[in-house]
N, C-alpha and C positions, 0 to 999 in steps of 0.2 A: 676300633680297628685292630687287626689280629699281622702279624709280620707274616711278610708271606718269604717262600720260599728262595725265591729269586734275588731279593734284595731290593725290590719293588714295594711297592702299599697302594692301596685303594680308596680314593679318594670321590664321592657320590658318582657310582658305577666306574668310577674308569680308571684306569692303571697306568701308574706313569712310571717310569723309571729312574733310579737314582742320578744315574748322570743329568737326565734332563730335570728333575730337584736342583742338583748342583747348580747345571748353568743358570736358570731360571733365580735360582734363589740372588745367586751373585748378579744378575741385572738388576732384579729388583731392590738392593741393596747400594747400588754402585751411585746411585741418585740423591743418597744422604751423604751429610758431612762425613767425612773417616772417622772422628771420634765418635758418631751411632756404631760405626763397623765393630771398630775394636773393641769397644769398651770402656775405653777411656775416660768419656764420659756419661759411663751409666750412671741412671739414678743412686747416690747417696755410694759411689764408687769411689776415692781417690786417685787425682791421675796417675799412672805407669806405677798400680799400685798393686802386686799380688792379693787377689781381697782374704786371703785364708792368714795374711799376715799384718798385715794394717786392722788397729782394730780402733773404736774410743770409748774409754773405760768412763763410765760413767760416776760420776759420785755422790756421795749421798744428796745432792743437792739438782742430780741429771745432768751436771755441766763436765765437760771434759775433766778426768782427773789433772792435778799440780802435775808440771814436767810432759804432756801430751803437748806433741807439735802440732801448732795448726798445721800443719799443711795435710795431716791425716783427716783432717774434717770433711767430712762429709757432703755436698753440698746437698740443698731438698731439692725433690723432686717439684718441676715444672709444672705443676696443678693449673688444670685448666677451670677456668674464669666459670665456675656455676656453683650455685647453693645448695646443690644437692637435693633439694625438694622439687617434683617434676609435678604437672597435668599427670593425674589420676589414669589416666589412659595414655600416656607417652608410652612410646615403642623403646625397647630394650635388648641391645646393641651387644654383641658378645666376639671378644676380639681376643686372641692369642694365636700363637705357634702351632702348629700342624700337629696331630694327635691331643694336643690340651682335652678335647673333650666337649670345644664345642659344642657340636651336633647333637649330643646326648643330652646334656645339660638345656638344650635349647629347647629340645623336646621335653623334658623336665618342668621347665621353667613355662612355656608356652601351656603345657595343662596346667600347672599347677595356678596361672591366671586367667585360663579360658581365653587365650587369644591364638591369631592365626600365626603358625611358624612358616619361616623365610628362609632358606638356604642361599648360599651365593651362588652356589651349582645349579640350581634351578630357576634359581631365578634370571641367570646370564644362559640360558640354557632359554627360557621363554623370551625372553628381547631381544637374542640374537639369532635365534633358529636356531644354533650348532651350539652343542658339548663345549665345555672351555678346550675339553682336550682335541675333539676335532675343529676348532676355532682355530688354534696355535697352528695347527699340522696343517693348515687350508691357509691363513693369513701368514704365518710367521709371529717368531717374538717381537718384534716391535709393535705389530700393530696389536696384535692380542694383549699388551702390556697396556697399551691405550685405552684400547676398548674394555679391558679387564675393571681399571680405575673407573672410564666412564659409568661403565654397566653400575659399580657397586656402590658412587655419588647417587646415580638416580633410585637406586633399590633403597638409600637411605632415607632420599628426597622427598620420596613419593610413599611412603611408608611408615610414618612420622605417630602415629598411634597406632594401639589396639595389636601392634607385635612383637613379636620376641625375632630379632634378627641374627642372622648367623656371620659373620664377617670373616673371608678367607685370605687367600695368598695379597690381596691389593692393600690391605690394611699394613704392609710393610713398606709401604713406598711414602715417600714424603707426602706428596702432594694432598693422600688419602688422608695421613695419620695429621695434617693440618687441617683437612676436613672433620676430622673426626674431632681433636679438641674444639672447635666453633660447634657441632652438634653435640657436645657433651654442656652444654648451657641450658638446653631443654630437657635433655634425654640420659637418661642411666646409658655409661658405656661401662660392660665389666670388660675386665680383663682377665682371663683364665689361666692360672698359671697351677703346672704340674711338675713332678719330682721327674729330670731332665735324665735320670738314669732312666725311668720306665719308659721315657719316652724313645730315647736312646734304643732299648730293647724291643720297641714294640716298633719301630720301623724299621730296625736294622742298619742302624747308621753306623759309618765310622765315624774317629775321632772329628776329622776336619770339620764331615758335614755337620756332625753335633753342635757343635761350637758354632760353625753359622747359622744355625736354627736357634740357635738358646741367644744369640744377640738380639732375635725377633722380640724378646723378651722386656731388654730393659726400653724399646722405644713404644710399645707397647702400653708399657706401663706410664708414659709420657701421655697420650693421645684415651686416657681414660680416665673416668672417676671414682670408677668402685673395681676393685679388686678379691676375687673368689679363689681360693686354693682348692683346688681337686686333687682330693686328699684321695688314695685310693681304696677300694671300697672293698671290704673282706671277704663279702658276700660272693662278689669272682671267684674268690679260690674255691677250689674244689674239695667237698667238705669229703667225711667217713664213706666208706663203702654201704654202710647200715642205711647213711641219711638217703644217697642216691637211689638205693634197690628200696625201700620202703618211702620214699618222695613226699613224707608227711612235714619235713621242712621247708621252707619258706624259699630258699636255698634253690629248690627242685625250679621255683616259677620262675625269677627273673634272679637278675644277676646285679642291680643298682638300689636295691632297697634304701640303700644309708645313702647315697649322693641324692636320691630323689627327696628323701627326709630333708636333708642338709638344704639343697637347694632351694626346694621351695620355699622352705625358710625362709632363705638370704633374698627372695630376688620380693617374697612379698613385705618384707622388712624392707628392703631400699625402697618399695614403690610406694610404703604406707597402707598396702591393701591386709586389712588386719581378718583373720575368720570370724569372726563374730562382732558385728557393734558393738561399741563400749558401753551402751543403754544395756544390753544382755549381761554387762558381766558383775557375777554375782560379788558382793563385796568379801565373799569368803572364798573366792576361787582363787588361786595362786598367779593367775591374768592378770591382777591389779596389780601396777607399778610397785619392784620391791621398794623403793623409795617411799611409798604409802603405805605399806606394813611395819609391824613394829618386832625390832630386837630383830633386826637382819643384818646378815653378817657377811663380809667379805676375804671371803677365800685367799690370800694373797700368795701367787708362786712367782717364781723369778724367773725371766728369760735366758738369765746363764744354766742353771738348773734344766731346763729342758734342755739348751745344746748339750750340755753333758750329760743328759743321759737320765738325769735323777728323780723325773716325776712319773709316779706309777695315777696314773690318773683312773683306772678302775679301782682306786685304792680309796677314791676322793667322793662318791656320792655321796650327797647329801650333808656335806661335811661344811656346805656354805649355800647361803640364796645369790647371792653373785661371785665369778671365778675373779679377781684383781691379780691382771697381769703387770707385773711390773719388770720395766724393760730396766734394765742396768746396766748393759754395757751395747753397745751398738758398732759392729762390724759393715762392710762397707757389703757382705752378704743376708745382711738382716732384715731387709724386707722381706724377702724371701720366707727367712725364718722363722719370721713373725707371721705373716699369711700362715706357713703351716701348724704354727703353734695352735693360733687361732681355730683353726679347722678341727685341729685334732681332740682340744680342747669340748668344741662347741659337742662333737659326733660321741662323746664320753659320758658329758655330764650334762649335757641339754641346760645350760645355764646360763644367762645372761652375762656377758663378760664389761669389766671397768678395766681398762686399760692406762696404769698410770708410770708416770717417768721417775719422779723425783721429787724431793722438798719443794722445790720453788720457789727459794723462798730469798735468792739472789739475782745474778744479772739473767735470768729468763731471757729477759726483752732483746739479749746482745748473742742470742745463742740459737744460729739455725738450725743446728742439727736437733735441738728441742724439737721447734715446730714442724721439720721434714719427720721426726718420730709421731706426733701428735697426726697431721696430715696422713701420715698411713693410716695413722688408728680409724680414720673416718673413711678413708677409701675400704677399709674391712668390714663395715657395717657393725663395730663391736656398739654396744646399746649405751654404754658409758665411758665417756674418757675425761679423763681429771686434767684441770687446765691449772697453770698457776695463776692466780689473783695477782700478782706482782708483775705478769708479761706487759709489755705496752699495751696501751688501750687500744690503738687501732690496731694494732694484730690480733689483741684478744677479740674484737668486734668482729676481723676479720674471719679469728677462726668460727664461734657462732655464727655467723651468716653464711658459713659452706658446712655447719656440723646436718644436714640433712634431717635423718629420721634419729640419728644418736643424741641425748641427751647430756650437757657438759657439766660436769660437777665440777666449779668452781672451788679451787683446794689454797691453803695455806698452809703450810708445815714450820712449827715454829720452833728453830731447834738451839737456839738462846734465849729462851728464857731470863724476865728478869722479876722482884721479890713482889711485885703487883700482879702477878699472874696474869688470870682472865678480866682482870679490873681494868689492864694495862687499856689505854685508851687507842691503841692501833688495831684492836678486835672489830671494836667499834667503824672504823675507820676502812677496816677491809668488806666488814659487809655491808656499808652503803654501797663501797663498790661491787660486789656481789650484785647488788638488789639495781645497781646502774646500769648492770652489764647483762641482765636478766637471764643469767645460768640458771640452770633448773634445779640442782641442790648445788647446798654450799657447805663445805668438810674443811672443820678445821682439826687441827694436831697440835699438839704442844707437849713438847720432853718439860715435864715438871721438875723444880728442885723441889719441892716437899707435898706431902701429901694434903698442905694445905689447896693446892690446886684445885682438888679434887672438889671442894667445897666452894671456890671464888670458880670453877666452872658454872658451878649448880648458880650460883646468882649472875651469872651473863647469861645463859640462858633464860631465866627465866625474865631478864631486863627483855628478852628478845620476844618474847610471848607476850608481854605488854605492850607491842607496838599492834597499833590496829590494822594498819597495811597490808595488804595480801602480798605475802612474802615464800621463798621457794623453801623445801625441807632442808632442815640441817642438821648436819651429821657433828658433831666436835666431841673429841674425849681427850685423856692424857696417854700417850705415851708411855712404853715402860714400866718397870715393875710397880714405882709409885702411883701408874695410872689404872690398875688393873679395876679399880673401884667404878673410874668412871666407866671404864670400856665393857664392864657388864650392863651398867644401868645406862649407857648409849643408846638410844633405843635405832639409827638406824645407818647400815653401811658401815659395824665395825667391822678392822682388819682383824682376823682369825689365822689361826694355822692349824696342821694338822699332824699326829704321830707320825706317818710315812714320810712328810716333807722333812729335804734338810733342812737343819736347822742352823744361820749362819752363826760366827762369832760373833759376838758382843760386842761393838767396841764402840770409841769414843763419837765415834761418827754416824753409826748404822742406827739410828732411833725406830726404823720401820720395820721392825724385826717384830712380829706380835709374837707374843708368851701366850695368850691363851686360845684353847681349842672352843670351836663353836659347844662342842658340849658340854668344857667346864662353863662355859658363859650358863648355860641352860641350866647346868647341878648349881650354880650358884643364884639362881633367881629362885629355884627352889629353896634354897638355903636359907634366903633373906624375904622367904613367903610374899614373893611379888606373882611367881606361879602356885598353884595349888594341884596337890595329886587330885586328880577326878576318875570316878568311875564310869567309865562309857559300857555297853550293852548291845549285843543283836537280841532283836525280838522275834516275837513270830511262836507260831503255834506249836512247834517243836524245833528246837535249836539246840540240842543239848550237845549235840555233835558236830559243831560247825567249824567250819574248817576259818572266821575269819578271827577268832580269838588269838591262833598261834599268828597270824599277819599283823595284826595288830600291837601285841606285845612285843614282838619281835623287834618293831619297826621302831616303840616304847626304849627299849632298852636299848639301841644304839644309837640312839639319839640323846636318849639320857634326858628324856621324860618318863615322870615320875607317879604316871598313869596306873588305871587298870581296866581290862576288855573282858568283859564276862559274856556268857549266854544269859537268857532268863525267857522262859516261856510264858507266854500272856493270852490270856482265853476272852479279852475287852480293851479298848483303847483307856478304860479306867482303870488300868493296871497300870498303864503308859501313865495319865494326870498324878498315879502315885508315888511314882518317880520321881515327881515334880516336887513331892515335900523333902527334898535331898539338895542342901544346895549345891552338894559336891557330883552331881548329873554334867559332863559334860557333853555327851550325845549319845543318838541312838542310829543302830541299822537296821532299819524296817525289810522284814521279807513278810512271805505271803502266811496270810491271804489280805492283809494289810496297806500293803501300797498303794492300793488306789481307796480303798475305805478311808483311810488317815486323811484325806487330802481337803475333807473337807472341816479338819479339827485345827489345822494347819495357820498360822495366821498370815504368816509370811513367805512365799513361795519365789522360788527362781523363776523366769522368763521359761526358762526351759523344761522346768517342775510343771509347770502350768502349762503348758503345750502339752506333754506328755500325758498328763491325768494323773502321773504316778509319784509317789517320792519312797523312795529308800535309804534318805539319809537326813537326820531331824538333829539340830541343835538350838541349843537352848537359848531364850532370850530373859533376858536378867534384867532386874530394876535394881539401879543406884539405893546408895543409902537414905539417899534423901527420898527415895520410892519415884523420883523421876525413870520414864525407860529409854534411855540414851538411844539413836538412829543407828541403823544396821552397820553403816562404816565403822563406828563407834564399837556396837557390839562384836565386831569382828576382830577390831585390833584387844578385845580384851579377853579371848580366847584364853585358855589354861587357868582363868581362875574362878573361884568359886562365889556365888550369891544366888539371890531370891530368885527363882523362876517365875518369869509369869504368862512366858507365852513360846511358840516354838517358829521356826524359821525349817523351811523344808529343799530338798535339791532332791535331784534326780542324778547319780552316775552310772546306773549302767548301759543308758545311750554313750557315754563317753567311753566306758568298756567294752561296745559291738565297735563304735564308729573306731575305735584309735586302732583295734585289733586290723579291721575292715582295710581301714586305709594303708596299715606297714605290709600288708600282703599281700594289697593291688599292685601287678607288675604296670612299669610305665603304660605298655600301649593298652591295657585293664584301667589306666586311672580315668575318674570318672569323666565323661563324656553328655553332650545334649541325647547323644542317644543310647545314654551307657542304661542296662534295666536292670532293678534288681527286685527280688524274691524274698517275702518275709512268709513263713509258715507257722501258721497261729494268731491269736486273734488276744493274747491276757495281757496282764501287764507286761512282761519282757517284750514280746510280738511291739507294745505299742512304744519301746524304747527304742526296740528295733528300725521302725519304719522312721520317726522321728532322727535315727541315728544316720539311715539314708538320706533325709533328706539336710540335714546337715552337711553330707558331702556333696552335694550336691545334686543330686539326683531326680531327674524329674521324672523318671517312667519308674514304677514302684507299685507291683502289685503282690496282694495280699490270700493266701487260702488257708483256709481254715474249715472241719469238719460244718461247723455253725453258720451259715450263710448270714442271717441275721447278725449275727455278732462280726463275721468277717465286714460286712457291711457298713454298721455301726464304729468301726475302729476307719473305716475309709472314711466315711461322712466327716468323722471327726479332725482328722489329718486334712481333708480337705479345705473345710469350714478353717480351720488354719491358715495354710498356705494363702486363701484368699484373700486371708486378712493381711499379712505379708505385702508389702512393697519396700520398692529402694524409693531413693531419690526421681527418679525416672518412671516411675511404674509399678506396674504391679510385678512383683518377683516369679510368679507363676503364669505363664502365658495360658495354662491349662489346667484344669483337676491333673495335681502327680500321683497321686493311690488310686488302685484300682483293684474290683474285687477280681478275681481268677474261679471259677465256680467250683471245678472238678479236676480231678488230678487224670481223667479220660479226655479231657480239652485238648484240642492241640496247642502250643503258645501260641498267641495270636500273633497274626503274620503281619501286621504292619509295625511290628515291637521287634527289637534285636533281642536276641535269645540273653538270657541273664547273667552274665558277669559275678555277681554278686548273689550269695542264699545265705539268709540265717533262720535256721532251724527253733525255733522257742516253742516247741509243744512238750515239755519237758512233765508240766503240769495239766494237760489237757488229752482227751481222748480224741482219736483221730480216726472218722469210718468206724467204730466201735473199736479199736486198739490204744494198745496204750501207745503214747505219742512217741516213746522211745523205738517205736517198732519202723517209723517214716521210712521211705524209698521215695527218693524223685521220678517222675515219669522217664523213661530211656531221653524221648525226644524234647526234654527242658534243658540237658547238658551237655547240649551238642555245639556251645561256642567253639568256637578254632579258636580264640586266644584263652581258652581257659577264665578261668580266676577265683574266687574265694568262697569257700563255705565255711562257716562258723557253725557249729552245733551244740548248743546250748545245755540238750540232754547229757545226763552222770549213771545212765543205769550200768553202763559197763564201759571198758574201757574204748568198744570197738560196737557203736553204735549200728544199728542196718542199716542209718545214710551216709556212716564213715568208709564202713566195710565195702558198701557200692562205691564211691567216690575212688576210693583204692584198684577197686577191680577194674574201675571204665580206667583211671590215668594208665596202668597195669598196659592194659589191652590199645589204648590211644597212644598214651604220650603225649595228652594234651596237660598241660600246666593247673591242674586247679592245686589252690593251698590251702589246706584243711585246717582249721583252727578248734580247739575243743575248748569246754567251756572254761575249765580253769585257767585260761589263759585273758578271757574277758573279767574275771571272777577277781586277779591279781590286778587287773587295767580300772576295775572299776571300784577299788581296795584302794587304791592310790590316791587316787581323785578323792573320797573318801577319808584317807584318814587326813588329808590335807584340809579339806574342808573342815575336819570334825579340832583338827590341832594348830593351823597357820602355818605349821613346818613342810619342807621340802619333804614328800614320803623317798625313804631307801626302795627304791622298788627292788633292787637284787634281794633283797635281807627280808623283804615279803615275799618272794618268788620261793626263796631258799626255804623257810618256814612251811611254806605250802607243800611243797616238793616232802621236806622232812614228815609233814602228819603225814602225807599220802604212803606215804614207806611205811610208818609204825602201826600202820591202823588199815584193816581192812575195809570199816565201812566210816562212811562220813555222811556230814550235814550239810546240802544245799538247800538254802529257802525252807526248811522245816521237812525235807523231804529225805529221809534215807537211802544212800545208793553207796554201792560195793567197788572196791579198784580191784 
């Protein structure tokens, strides 16, 4: 919504006026107790309490500091009675303050789960015959107030799956917002909360009305269970003069890129709706639970730190596998803060976030502003929140049976230490309860007095691997400088820090303070030859110039692996098995003409390797000493070091390099749809990453040309014969053949198909009509969508391809939205995926981007796939 002139805003077609906001809002308000009004008793507010001045300092333990009056406590928010896990198809309910975003968001949310979106304007609009706003003007505010609550109970009522709902002005009135907690038992309600200055600006309110709008806020937060921060999205502002007049930015199409990113996220995260089966996922992709990788490390920043200002978070890539937010001190404005933290956090570093409070290791059980901190954690959908083992059981049960889709890591911090260490027999004692209470990991701490710890650690553990019980992952190390031994050889969810973060004082009480960086942990497993330098390799028939060695080492040395990425040109796959007498081979990148030849040498392939036909990324599979070959889970966590080869494991990333480029450049009303079409040109290996990468997003109208009828044919048969085989639970996942051949670029599009949304160009290697592929033009009448959308072009012969150069000239002369994407941009997407596969670490993708960027500067010509081409 954009502020309009007057002093007015627009709300689905119709304009209403600030006075009539005003009175409206105050009737709808006058119905709750006065302390909803004032504030008085907002969530986790102290009464007749300035919140910018009430605050409770938390102590190393999460409990009020020594000298803190209760009467500053807090109280928890009024959590409404449901477990957070819903019917796979429940409808999903979105509730805040005017301007929050909503609408956007709904829209967002509703493609991004293929369900049908609901307005409250429309839908009071279809039940009642009249506009809400000619409803009031025709009935008056009483009854319109009536009918308003009526209309939005049955839109509820009658709408119970398979929607994404928008909920408006009624969700302020009691009667709804008590409706709404009894439908938060089945159903996700988020609550959308936004930075009250923009809001402020964007409608043009004064003080008064501000402050009546922003109370909508904390009852809001009352009659909901999950809670979203719309963070604001950068992508709005108005970039360079350069980026506009030449509209090769992403920038140019839509304006939500990163709230569409974010969202879909969060709402397929609370519903459980995951992209891919977990039978799909490969045991070396970075999908599998960081909890099941090995030497993963936890990021820890502090929530006073972000209020002041102190976290450079583009500073932090890959500097951790999970972000550990830890709250320490808690303001009666801290939900708030914490939602934003959270957002701004997740839209940075794309990381899975542990949310923890404190030791826990005292009176937990007597401390509600503990579990009102914890219970936000889960209304935020963070993925991990650390509970303390010491809370009472039935709270701790309680909180488990509302943790939803988040995962509790049952934590003990033990900051007295006595001369039995880990022998001490209350270790024992916490993780029955642990294993009682069936958290999903369990993390213990211990401030050691001597570095004997270190060693009565290693034998609790290992008492712990002799139980035969199927038991959750555990995380336990020491503390402090004496513990820095175990906290490398932890293998998973230790706390890390990093150069940019401050670093607090030392003192007698602060034990969670980590000393080491995720990448000394890394130089010291090298140190103590638990990792081994390995040699990895692109192959392929000429590589001498390829652009993925500088990405590779790059990404080597800021992480502080102790690798190396060479070219090597190979004229036989027998050059490849010669490799194999190296035990220090830790993988390979297969380009052409290879990728689909290899796949039958391959022993072990991905779901999605094996769809494709193709693999361009090979790692090694190794036999133990004893010449056993340990299971690919196994093999995966033993990445970075060195032994026998005796067979190889194969993936496919550059479908993950078209699909991921595909989907951040699809504008909302471009994301994919039942009758969204898209265009693959070419018929080789990339073409068939391509169409696969379509159908990934979901796409089921997908047609294919290529100069070769026969071969365009051949790549449809075989996508098809796929999909076939495809079903869910329900059915078959394809109601119909999705590839389709397209014969001649003289065709008209066929006219029962929506014109193409989506084109990726892969004739990079292939001749087209007797021309080299780099030469393509799309027919005038293929890119004639009215919402635009994306072309990826695959080809590097120059910087300004003849399907760039036209794509320029039509947006030029239209002003239709498409977003052009070239190939080094799939190249760096599918480098990622890649070297993560190839190492178990988080790839830096800026510090590979940056690499890329730097060869293409110093060097005129470079190496794609074996092929030479000029910038």
């Amino acid at each position: 919504m954009a502020p309009s002139v007057s002093g007015s805003y627009v709300e689905g077609g119709n304009r209403v006026s600030q006075a009539n906001l005003n009175a409206f809002s105050e009737r709808l308000l006058r119905d709750r107790p006065s302390s909803e009004v004032s504030g008085t008793s907002s969530p986790l507010r102290p009464a007749n309490t300035p919140s910018e001045h009430r605050s409770v300092d938390l102590n190393h333990n999460g409990h009020p500091g020594s000298g803190t009056p209760s009467d500053v406590m807090n109280p928890p928010v009024q959590e409404p009675s449901t477990g957070r896990r819903f019917h796979p198809d429940a409808s999903i309910v979105l509730v805040g303050i005017r301007a929050s975003g909503k609408r956007s968001l709904g829209l967002i949310a509703a493609t991004a789960l293929g369900r049908r979106f609901i307005t409250e304007d429309h839908y009071f609009q279809t039940v009642n015959g009249l506009s809400r706003h000619d409803y009031l003007k025709v009935h008056g505010s009483e009854q319109f107030h009536r009918q308003d609550v009526e209309t939005s109970r049955r839109m509820l009522e009658d709408n119970r799956h398979r929607c994404l709902i928008e909920c408006g002005l009624g969700s302020l009135t009691s009667s709804l917002q008590g409706y709404l907690r009894h439908y938060c038992q089945t159903n996700p309600v988020i609550f959308v909360l936004r930075d009250m200055d923009h809001i402020k600006t964007l409608l043009s309110l004064d003080d008064r009305s501000a402050k009546l709008l922003e109370n909508g806020n904390y009852t809001h937060r009352k009659c909901s269970n999950f809670e979203y921060y719309n963070l604001e999205d950068e992508s709005t502002d108005t970039q360079s003069d350069t980026d506009i007049t030449d509209r090769t930015s992403p920038n140019y199409s839509f304006k939500l890129k990163n709230a569409q990113a974010d969202f879909s996220w969060f709402v397929r995260f609370i519903s459980g709706s995951t992209s891919s089966p977990s039978n799909t996922i490969s045991p070396f992709s970075m999908d599998v639970p960081v909890e099941r990788r090995t030497y993963t490390h936890a990021l820890l920043v502090r929530l006073s730190d972000f209020v002041a200002g102190r976290i450079d978070f583009s500073a932090l890539e890959s500097t951790g596998d999970v972000l550990e937010i830890f709250v320490d001190e808690w303001l009666a404005t801290t939900p708030n803060v914490l939602s934003k933290m959270v957002a701004v956090a997740r839209r940075a570093l794309k990381l899975p976030i542990l949310l923890s409070v404190s030791n826990a290791n005292s009176l937990a059980s007597h401390d509600e502003t503990y579990l009102a901190i914890l219970s936000q954690a889960l209304r935020l959908g963070v993925e991990y929140v650390s509970v303390a083992l010491d809370l009472d059981e039935h709270k701790l049960a309680k909180l488990i049976a509302t943790k939803g889709n988040t995962k509790i890591v049952g934590t003990h911090i033990e900051d007295s230490p006595n001369d039995e260490g880990w022998k001490d027999s209350k270790w024992d004692l916490l993780y029955k309860r642990a294993l009682s209470s069936r958290v999903d990991v369990v993390r213990f701490l211990s401030a050691p007095v001597s570095r004997r710890a270190n060693q009565t650690l290693t034998w609790f553990l290992e008492e712990l691997e002799d139980l035969h019980e199927a038991h959750p992952v555990i995380s336990a190390f020491n503390l402090g400088p004496l513990g820095r031994t175990s906290q490398m050889m932890n293998p998973v969810l230790t706390s890390v820090t990093h150069s940019s973060l401050p670093q607090c004082q030392a003192t007698g009480e602060d034990h969670l303070q980590p000393l080491l960086s995720s990448r000394d942990i890394i130089a010291a497993l090298f140190d103590s030859y638990v990792f081994d330098s390995l040699d990895f390799y692109i192959v392929g028939a000429n590589v001498s110039g390829s652009l993925s060695p500088p990405m590779h080492n790059a990404a080597y040395a800021l992480l502080g692996l102790r690798h190396r990425y060479s070219t090597l040109n190979i004229k036989s796959w027998a050059d490849v098995e010669a490799l194999a007498n190296k035990d220090t081979l830790g993988g390979l990148s297969i380009v052409q003409p290879y990728k689909v030849k290899i796949v039958p040498e391959i022993g072990a392939l991905t779901a999605h390797a094996r769809a494709i036909g193709a693999v361009n990324t090979v790692v090694p599979i190794r036999a133990n000493l004893a010449g056993a070959v340990p299971p690919l889970q196994i093999q995966a966590q033993e990445r970075n070091r060195a032994g026998r080869i005796v067979g190889w494991f194969g993936e496919n990333t550059d479908y993950i390099g078209i699909m991921t480029c595909v989907n951040r450049s699809l504008s909302p009303r471009n994301a994919v749809q039942p009758r969204s079409t898209a265009l693959v040109v070419g018929a080789g290996g990339m073409a068939r990453a391509a169409v696969y990468a379509m159908l990934q997003l979901g796409c089921k109208n997908i047609f294919v040309y290529n100069r070769t009828i026969a071969h365009t044919r051949a790549i449809v048969a075989h996508f098809n014969d796929w999909a076939r085989s495809q079903s869910s639970g329900q059915g078959p996942m394809f109601a119909q053949d999705p590839v389709r051949v397209i014969d001649s670029l003289a065709d008209p599009w066929p006219s029962s198909f929506s014109l193409p949304t989506i084109v990726v160009s892969c004739v990079t290697h292939e001749l087209l009509d007797g021309n080299p592929g780099a030469d393509f033009e799309l027919p005038a009448s293929w890119i004639q969508s009215q919402t635009g959308g994306v072309v990826v072009e695959m080809a590097y012969m120059t910087n300004e391809t003849p399907l760039i150069k036209q794509m320029k000239e039509y947006r030029k002369m239209t002003s239709t939205p498409w977003v052009l994407v070239d190939g080094i941009e799939t190249l760096i997407e599918q480098a990622v995926t890649q070297f993560e596969t190839m190492t178990g670490r988080k790839a830096p993708k800026r510090c590979m981007a940056d690499a890329v960027n730097n060869s293409l500067r110093e060097n005129v010509s470079y190496m794609i796939d074996g092929e030479e081409f000029f910038s």
